[in-house]
C-alpha positions, 0 to 999 in steps of 0.5 A: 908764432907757436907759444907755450902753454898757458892757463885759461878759461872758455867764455863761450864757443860755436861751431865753425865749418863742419867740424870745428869750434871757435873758443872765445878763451880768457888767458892769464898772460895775453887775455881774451883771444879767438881760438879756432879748435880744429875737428873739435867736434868730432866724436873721438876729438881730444878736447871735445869734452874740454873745452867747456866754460868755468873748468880751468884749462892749459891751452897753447896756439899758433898764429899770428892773426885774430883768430889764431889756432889752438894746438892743445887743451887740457884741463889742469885741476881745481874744477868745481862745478857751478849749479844753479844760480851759481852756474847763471852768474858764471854765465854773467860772468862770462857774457861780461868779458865777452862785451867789455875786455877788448881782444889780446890786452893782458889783465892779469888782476882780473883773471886772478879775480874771475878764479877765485869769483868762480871758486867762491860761487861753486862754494855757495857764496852769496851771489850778490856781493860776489857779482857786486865785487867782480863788476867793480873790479872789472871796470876799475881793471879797464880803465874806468874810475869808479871813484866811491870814497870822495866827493869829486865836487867837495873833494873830501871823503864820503861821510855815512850819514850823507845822502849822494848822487853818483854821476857816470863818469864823473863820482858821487856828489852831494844829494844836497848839491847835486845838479846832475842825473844820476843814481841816489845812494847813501854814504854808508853804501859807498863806504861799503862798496869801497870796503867790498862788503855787501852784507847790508840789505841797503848797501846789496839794493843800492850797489845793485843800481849803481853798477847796473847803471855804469855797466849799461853806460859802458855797454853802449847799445849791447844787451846782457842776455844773463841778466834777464835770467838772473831777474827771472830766477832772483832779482840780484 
């Protein structure tokens, strides 16, 4: 099967025989897919210089198994550079596509979403509320209900001045109820969370624990290696 071409973005690459890359790539229409660039690393290879995390790339293929082979690579504008923090959440980015979005399974939304994520770091947004976002977004796009507007056991809406428990896999409870372990947050930091706004110093700490949480639970037993370095350069 030869496709057309298609935007994407590199989440990670090593090398393969002696010349040759694997690409793990993100692509708009078929999502997350293993790409085998041959003679990639070659000194007068055409893509040696392109494929390369956060630039925004048209890339076509052939083949029909895993890891089908990429014919073509070439960079298609809009490329801001990310630096410093913003280059390690780029890489948290990446690290959490790479563990959670299963392989050849569309998720246009999210891609859309990780475009403008990387375009508003290069800009200089704040890191914590971009990171915040996406994370919600990315597992709201796979299929996990991260309910923050109601009380699963009230049915009823959050209220800002309530105290909650957030159980996993199941939503926020009362504080006064609860009878489950889980993270305590206030109301307020769910109504914000909901509304995407994180410029409460509360609502960054206690948004920061719950998503830590439901990402970990998520990942199982697999560990997210940016995370450390994200504590180490400022604890988002």
């Amino acid at each position: 099967m030869t496709t057309g071409t298609e935007a994407a973005f590199v989440l990670h690459t090593y090398p393969y025989k002696e010349t040759s890359l694997i690409v793990e790539a993100y692509l708009r229409e078929h999502g997350r897919m293993g790409l085998v660039a041959r003679g990639a690393r070659r000194p007068m290879s055409s893509v040696r210089g392109v494929l390369l995390p956060f630039q925004p790339l048209l890339v076509s293929w052939s083949g029909r198994r895993d890891l089908r082979t990429l014919t073509r690579a070439e960079w298609r504008g809009g490329y801001a550079p990310l630096r410093g923090q913003a280059l390690i959440c780029g890489f948290y980015l990446n690290e959490l596509l790479l563990k959670l979005l299963p392989r050849d399974v569309a998720h246009e939304g999210l891609f859309e979403t990780y475009e403008a994520t990387l375009t508003a770091l290069a800009a200089g947004g704040n890191p914590s509320a971009l990171l915040r976002r996406f994370e919600v977004d990315l597992l709201r796009e796979l299929g996990y209900a991260v309910i923050l507007d109601r009380d699963v056991d009230r049915d009823e809406p959050v209220a800002c001045e309530r105290s909650y428990v957030y159980v996993v896999e199941r939503g926020p409870v009362s504080a006064a109820s609860a009878q489950r372990m889980g993270v305590e947050l206030s109301g307020q930091t769910l109504i914000d969370m909901q509304a995407g706004s994180f410029t409460s110093t509360a609502t960054q700490q206690e948004s920061k624990a719950l998503m830590r949480a439901l990402i970990n639970h998520y990942l199982g037993e697999q560990v997210l290696h940016t995370r450390q370095l994200l504590r180490d350069l400022q604890d988002l």
